[in-house]
C-alpha positions in Angstrom: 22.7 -36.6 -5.2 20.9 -33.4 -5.9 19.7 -31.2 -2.5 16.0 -31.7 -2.2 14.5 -27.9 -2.6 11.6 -27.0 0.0 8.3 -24.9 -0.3 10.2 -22.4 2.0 12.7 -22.3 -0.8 10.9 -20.3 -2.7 9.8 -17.9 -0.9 6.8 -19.3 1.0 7.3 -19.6 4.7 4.7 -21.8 6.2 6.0 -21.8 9.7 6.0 -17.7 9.5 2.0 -17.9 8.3 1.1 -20.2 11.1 2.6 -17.9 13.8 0.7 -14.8 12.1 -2.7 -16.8 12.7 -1.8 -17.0 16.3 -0.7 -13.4 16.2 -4.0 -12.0 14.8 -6.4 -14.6 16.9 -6.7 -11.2 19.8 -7.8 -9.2 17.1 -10.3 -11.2 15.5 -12.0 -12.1 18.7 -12.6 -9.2 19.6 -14.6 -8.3 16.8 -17.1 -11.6 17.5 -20.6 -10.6 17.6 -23.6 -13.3 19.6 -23.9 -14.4 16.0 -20.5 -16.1 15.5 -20.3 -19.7 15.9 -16.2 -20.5 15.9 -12.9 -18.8 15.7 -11.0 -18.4 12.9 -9.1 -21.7 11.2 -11.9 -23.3 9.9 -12.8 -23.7 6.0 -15.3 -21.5 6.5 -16.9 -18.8 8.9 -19.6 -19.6 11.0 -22.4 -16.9 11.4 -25.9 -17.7 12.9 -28.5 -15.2 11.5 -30.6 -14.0 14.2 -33.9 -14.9 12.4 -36.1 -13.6 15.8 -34.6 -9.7 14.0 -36.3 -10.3 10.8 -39.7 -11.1 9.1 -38.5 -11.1 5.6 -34.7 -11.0 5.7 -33.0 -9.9 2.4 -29.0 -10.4 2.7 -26.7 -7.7 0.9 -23.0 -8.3 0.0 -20.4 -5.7 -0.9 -16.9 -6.3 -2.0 -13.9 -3.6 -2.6 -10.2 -3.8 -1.8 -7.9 -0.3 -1.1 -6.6 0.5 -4.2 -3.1 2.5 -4.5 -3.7 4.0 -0.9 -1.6 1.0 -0.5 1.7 2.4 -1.8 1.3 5.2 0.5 0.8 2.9 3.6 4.3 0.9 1.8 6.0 3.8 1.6 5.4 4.7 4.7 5.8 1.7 6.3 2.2 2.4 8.3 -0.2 -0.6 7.8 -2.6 -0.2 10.3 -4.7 2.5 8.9 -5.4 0.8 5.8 -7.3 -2.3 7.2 -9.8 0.2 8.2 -10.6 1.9 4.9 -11.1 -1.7 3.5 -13.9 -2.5 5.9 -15.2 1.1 5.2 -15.1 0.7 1.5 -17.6 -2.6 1.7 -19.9 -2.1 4.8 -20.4 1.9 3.5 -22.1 0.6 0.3 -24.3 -2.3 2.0 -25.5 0.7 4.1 -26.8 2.5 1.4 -29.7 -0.1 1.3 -30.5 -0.1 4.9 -28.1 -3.1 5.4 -26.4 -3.6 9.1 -23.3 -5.4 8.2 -23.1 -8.8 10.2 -19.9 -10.0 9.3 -16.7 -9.4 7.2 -13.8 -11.7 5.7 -10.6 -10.0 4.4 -7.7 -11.8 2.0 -4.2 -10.5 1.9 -2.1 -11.0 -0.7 2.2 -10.5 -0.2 5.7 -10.2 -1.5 7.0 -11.6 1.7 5.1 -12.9 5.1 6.2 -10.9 7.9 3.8 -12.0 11.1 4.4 -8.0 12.5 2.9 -6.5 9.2 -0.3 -9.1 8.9 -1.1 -8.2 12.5 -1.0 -4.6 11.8 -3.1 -5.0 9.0 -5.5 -7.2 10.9 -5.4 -4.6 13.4 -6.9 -2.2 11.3 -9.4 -4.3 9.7 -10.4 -5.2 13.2 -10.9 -1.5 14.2 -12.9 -1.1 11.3 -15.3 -3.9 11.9 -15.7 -2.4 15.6 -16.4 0.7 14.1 -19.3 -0.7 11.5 -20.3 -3.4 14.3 -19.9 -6.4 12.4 -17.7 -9.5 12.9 -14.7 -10.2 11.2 -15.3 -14.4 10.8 -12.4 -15.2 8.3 -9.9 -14.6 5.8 -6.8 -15.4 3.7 -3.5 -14.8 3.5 -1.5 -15.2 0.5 2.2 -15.2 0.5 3.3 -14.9 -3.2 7.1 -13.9 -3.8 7.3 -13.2 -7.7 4.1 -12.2 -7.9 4.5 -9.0 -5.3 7.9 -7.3 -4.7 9.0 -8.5 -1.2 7.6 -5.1 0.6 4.1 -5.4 -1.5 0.5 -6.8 -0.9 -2.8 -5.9 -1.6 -5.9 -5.9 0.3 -9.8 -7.1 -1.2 -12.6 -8.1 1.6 -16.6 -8.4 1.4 -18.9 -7.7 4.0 -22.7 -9.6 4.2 -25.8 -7.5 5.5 -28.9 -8.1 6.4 -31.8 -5.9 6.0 -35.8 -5.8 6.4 -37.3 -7.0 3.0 -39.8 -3.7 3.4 -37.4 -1.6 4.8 -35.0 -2.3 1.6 -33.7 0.8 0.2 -33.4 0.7 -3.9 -33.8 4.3 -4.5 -37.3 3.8 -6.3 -38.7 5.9 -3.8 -37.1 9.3 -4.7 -39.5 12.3 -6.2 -38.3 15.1 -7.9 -37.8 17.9 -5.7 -36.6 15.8 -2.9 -33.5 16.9 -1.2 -30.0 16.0 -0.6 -27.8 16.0 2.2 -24.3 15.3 2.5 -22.2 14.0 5.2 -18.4 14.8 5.9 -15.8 12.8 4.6 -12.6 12.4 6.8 -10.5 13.4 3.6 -9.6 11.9 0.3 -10.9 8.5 1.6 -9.5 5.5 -0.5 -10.1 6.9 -4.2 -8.1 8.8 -6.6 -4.5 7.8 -5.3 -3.3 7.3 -8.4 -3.6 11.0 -9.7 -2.8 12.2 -6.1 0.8 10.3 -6.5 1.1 11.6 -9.7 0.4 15.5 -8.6 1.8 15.7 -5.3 4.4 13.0 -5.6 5.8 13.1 -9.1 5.0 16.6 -10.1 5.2 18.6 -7.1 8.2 16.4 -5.6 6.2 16.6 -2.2 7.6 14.4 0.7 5.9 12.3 2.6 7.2 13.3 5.8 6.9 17.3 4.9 4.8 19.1 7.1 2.2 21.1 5.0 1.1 24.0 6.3 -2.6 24.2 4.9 -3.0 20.9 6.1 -1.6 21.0 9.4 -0.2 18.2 9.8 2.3 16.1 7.5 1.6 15.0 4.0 1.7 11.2 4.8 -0.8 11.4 8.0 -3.1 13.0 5.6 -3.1 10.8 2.7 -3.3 8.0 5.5 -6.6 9.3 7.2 -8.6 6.2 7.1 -12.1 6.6 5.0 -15.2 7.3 7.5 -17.4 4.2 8.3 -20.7 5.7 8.6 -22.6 2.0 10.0 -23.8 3.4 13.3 -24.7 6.8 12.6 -27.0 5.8 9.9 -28.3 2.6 11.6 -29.5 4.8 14.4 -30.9 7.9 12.0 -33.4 5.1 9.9 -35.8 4.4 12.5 -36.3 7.8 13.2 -36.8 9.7 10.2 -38.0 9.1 6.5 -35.0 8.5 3.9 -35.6 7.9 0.5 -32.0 6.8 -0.8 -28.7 7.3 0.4 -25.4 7.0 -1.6 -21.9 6.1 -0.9 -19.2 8.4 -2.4 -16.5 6.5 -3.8 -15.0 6.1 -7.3 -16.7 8.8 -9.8 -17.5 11.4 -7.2 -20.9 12.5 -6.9 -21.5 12.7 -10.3 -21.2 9.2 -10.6 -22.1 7.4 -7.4 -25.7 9.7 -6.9 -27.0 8.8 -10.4 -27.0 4.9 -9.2 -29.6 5.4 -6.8 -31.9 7.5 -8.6 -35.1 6.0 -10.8 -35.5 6.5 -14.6 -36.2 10.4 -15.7 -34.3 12.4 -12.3 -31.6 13.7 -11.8 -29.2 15.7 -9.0 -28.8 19.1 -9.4 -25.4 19.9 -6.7 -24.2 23.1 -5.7 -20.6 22.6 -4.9 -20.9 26.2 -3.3 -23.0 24.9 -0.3 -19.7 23.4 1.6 -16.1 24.2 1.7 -13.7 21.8 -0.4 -11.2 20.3 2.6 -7.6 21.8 2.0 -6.0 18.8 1.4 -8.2 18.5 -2.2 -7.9 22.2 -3.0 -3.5 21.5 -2.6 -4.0 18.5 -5.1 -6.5 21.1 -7.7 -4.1 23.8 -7.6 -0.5 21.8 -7.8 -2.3 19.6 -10.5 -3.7 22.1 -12.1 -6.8 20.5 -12.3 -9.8 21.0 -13.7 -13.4 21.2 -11.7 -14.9 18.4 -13.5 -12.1 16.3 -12.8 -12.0 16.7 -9.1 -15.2 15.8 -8.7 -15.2 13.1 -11.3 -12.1 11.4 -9.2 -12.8 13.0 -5.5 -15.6 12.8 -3.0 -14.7 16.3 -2.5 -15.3 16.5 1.5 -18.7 14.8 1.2 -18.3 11.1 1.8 -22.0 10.2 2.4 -25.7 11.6 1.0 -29.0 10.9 1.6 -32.1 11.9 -0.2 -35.3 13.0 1.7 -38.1 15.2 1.4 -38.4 18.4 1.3 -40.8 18.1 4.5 -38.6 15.6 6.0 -35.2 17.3 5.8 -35.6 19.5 8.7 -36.0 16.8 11.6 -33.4 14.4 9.2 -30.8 17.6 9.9 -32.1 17.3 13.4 -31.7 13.8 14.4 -27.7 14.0 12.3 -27.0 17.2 14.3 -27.8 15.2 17.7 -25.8 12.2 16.4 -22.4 14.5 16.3 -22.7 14.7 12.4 -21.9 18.0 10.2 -24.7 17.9 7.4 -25.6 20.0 4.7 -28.3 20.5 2.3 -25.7 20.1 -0.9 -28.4 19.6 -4.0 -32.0 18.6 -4.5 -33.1 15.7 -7.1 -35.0 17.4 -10.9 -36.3 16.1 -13.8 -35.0 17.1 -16.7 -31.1 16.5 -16.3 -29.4 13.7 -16.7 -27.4 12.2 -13.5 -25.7 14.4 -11.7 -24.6 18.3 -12.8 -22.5 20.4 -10.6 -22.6 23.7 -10.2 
């Protein structure tokens, strides 16, 4: 009589999945805004929209995932970081409308379920919803052995927002002449990792562990600096001032993310001389050999976050940022004439 062959047979550990659920329930919790209706374990997520906030309510949805930041956290064996740069990577381009993030879900996929490893990546996801202030309501994991090498997985999540119809940010608003103002980033954020392996890994035989001096610190706590969620210092600066558009800067730099929110006809004239590059992007340009267009093109650069106001505006906008703790700096204005976005 042939053995019978079991789920867990193949690599799928039920048993292991259900005590991970019990082992992330502390971090999920804690994340639970007035809004949310049940715990995790459901089908679904339970969110109650607090319609006594809103006349017009419009909700906005983002989605992203980490990207190969990932094989840096694997290599490493550091997964609590990451969780945070995916909630920053979803509830950073909701804000750009004006969008408070209410909640989040998060799916993780794997080689291999190890309980220890979900929880530190819930960990981090939780952190990051406590940093943007919205609840983390439900999720997925995935355990799937032939799919991902046994010390693999990949991280996606979405964050929903909700935001004033009238207060709705679209970018229609801009003018030429208006100005923009850029916000620091905490480092490479969760872009590019691909040519940053390629340069500091593969060509320069760098180490993850080496300390580097220009850095201060070692080359694996850099490249793991979680991306800056920038929910409550935005939140806070809308009321208060007039802001014509903002932009998140991911994938394609400023020259790419900027253009997005700017109408037909303008376009964003940057001086890249207004602010210092961080050290950790000038290492990867001059190892790489890289040219300018490229880094910016790939690399946020040190400026993870702009917003576009008016020239009469900008002084009490610097203002309220410089009360709030923030760094800004006047890094371009918006012209006619140009198409998207030109560095100088």
């Amino acid at each position: 009589m042939e053995q019978s062959i079991s789920y867990k047979d193949t690599g799928v550990n039920i048993d292991k999945a259900n005590k991970s659920v019990d082992m992330i329930k502390k971090w999920v919790q804690r994340t639970h805004r007035p809004e949310v209706l049940a715990g995790i374990g459901s089908f679904g997520g339970f969110f109650a929209l607090d319609t006594s906030k809103y006349t017009q309510p419009v909700l906005i949805s983002g989605t992203d995932g980490v990207g190969t930041k990932l094989k840096i956290a694997q290599m490493m064996g550091v997964h609590d970081t990451v969780g945070i740069d995916l909630v920053a990577m979803c509830v950073n381009d909701i804000l750009v409308h004006g969008a408070e993030p209410l909640f989040f879900l998060d799916y993780i996929a794997l080689g291999k379920l190890e309980p220890e490893m979900v929880e530190a990546l819930v960990k981090g996801v939780s952190i990051g919803c406590e940093q943007a202030g919205c609840s983390l309501i439900g999720g997925e994991t995935a355990e799937m052995p032939g799919f991902y090498a046994e010390d693999e997985y990949d991280l996606a999540g979405f964050a929903v927002g909700a935001v004033e119809r009238d207060k709705l940010l679209d970018g229609q608003a801009v003018k030429e002449g208006d100005l923009i103002i850029g916000l620091p980033s905490s480092g490479i954020h969760s872009n590019g990792y691909s040519l940053v392996r390629k340069v500091l890994l593969d060509k320069a035989g760098l180490k993850m562990e080496q300390n580097i001096g220009e850095l201060g610190k070692s080359l694996g706590e850099e490249l793991l600096t979680p991306t800056r969620i920038y929910v409550k210092t935005i939140l806070s600066l809308l009321p208060e001032v007039e802001i014509r558009a903002m932009a998140h800067i991911t994938g394609g730099g400023l020259p790419e993310n900027l253009p997005r929110v700017l109408p037909a006809g303008l376009g964003a004239q940057i001086d890249s001389g207004s602010w210092e590059a961080p050290p950790v992007f000038q290492l990867i340009q001059r190892l790489g050999h890289i040219a300018k267009d490229e880094m910016y093109r790939t690399f946020n650069m040190g400026i993870g976050y702009a917003i576009i106001t008016s020239p009469s505006q900008s002084d009490d906008v610097l203002k309220c940022l410089h009360d709030k703790g923030e760094k800004p700096i006047i890094i371009g204005k918006v012209r006619s004439g140009i198409k998207g976005a030109v560095i100088s």
